[in-house]
N, C-alpha and C positions, 0 to 999 in steps of 0.2 A: 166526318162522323161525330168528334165532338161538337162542332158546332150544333148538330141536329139535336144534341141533347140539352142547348143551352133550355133557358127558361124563356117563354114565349117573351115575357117584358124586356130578358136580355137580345131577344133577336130585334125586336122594335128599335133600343138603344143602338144596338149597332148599322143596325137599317138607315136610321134618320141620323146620328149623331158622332158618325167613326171619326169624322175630320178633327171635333175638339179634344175627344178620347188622346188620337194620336197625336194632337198637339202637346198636350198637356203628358204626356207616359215620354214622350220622346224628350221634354225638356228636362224630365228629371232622371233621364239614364233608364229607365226598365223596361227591359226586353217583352215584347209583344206583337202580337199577328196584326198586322197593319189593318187586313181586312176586317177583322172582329174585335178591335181593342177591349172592349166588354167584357169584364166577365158577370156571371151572377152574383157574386159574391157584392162587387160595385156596384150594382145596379140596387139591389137589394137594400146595402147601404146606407146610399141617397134617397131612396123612398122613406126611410125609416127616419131618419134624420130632417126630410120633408114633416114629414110628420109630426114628429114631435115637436118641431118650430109654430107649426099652426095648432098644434094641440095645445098648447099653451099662451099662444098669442090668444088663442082664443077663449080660454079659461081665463085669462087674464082681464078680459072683457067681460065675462062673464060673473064676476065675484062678486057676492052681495053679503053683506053683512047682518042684514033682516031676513034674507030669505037663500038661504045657502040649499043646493040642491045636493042629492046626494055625492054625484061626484065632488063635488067641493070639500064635502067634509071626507070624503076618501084620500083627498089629496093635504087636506089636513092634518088626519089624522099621519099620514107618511112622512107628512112634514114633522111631526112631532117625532116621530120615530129615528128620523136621519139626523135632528137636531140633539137628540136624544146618545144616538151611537156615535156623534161625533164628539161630543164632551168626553164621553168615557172611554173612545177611542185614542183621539188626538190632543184632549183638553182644552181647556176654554182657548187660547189662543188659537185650536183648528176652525173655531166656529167663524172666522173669518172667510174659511177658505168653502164651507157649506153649500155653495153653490157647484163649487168644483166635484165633489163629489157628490151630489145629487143627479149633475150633469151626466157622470161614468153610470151612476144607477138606472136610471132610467135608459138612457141607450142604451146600453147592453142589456136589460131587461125585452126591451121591445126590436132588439139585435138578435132575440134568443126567440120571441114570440114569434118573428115575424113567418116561422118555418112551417106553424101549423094552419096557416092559409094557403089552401089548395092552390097549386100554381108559385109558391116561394119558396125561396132556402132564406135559414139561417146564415146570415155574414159569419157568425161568429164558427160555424163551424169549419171554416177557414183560415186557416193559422195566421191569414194577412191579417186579421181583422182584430183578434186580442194582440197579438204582439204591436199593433199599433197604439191599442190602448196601456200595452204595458208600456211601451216605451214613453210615451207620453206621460204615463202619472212616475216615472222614473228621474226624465227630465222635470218632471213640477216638484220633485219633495226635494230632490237636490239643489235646484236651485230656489228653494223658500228656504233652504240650509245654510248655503252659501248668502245668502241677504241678510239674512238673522245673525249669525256668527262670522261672516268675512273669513279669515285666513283658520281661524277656531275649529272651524265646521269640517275641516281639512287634517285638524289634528287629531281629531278623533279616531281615524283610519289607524294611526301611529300607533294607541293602544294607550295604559297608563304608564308605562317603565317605558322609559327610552330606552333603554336597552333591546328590548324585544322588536324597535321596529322593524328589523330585518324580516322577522318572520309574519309578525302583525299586518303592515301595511299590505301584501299578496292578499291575503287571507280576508281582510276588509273588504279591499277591492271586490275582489272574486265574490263574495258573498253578496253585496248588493247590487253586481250585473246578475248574480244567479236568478235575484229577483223577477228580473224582465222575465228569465226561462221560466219561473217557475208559475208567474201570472199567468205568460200565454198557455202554457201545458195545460194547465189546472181546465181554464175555461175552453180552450179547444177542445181538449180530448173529451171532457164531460157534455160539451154539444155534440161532438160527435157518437158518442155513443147514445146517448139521449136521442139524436135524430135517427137513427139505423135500428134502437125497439122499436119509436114509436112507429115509423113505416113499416116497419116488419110486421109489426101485430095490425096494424093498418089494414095492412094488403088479407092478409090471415081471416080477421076475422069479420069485417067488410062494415056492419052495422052497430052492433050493441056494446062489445064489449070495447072497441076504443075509445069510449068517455073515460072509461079506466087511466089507459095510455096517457087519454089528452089532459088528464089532471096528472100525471105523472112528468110529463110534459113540461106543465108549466110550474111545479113546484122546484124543477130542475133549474130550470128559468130564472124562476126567482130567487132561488138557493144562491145561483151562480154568479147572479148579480147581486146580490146582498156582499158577498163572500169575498168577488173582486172590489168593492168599493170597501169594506171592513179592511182589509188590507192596505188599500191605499192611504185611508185614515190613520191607521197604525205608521205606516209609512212616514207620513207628514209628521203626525206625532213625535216620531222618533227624531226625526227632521230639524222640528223646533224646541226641543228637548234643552233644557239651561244643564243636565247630568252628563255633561259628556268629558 
C-alpha cells in the first residue's frame, strides 16, 4: 500500500533502477526495501539537483555583458544580495567561501519549490533532507575552524577561565551539535507545515483562491532558504572569528 502512494517518478526509479539504489544504501549501512529502494524524497532530490547543474551550466553560456536578458540581471541582482549578507554575516574573510553558501541557497530554495509542481514533493519536507544539509554546513564551519586556528579553534570550547572548564567544555560542545537539531527542525517542520495549508486549501478551494496559497508557498520557500543559509554564514563567521 505504501508503495501505491509513491510518486509516479518514484515508481519509474524503482522500476528501471532498484539494482544501483540497493547497491549504493547496502554499502553504506541503511536499512531499505530491496524491492523499492526509492523513495520520493531521493528521487525528488536528484531531479532538483539535475537541475540546477544545467540551469547554470547554462546561464553560464548564456552571459552577455552587452545584452543581459532579464534572468541574468535577476541572478545579478542575488548575486549582489548574497555577496552583500555574507560580508555582514561572516565578514570579509567569509567572502571566500560565497559559493558555498550560495550553493545551500539555491538548493534548498528549489528543494522547497519543487513541491508545488503537480506530481512532486518537497525533499525538504523530509527530515533526511535538512539534516543532511545541517550536518554538512556543521562539518564546513568547523573544519574552516580547525584550519584557521589549529589547536586554538579547540580552545575556545574551554571558555575564558580555566577554571570553569569543567562546566564550560559540555555546554560548548552540546551547543554546537544543538545546531545541526536546530537547522534540521527549523526547515523541516516549516516545509511541512507549509506543504499540508498549501494542499489543504488546494484541495478546498480547487481554482481561484490558491494563487494566494501558492505565493504563500513560495515566500515560505524563500524565507527558509535565506534563513538556513544566514545561519550558516553566521556560522562560518563565528568559525573564522580572530575573538575567541
Amino acid at each position: 500500500m505504501q508503495h501505491a502512494n509513491q510518486l509516479w517518478i518514484t515508481r519509474l526509479f524503482n522500476d528501471a533502477f532498484a539494482a544501483p539504489a540497493n547497491r549504493l544504501l547496502g554499502a553504506i549501512g541503511v536499512a531499505h526495501d530491496t524491492n523499492r529502494p526509492w523513495s520520493d524524497w531521493m528521487v525528488c532530490e536528484i531531479l532538483v539537483v539535475i537541475f540546477v547543474l544545467v540551469f547554470f551550466a547554462y546561464m553560464r553560456r548564456r552571459l552577455s555583458v552587452d545584452k543581459p536578458n532579464a534572468l541574468q540581471h535577476t541572478l545579478e541582482l542575488t548575486y549582489e544580495f548574497l555577496h552583500a549578507q555574507t560580508i555582514e554575516a561572516a565578514g570579509e574573510a567569509g567572502l571566500k567561501y560565497l559559493p558555498f553558501f550560495g550553493t545551500i541557497f539555491f538548493l534548498v530554495l528549489f528543494l522547497n519549490l519543487i513541491g508545488l509542481i503537480p506530481g512532486f514533493d518537497s525533499p525538504t519536507a523530509s527530515a533526511m533532507v535538512p539534516l543532511g544539509f545541517a550536518v554538512t554546513t556543521f562539518i564546513f564551519y568547523n573544519a574552516l575552524g580547525m584550519k584557521k586556528h589549529k589547536l586554538g579553534y579547540i580552545k575556545q570550547f574551554a571558555g575564558p577561565i580555566p577554571a570553569l572548564i569543567v562546566l564550560m567544555l559540555p555546554i560548548e560542545i552540546f551547543s554546537h551539535f544543538a545546531r545541526m537539531l536546530s537547522l534540521t527542525a527549523r526547515l523541516f517542520a516549516n516545509m511541512v507545515a507549509g506543504e499540508q495549508v498549501y494542499l489543504t486549501f488546494i484541495a478546498l478551494t480547487k481554482v481561484f483562491i490558491p494563487a494566494i496559497f501558492v505565493g504563500l508557498h513560495l515566500f515560505v520557500s524563500l524565507l527558509q532558504a535565506y534563513i538556513f543559509m544566514l545561519l550558516a554564514m553566521v556560522y562560518v563567521g563565528g568559525a573564522l572569528s580572530e575573538e575567541h
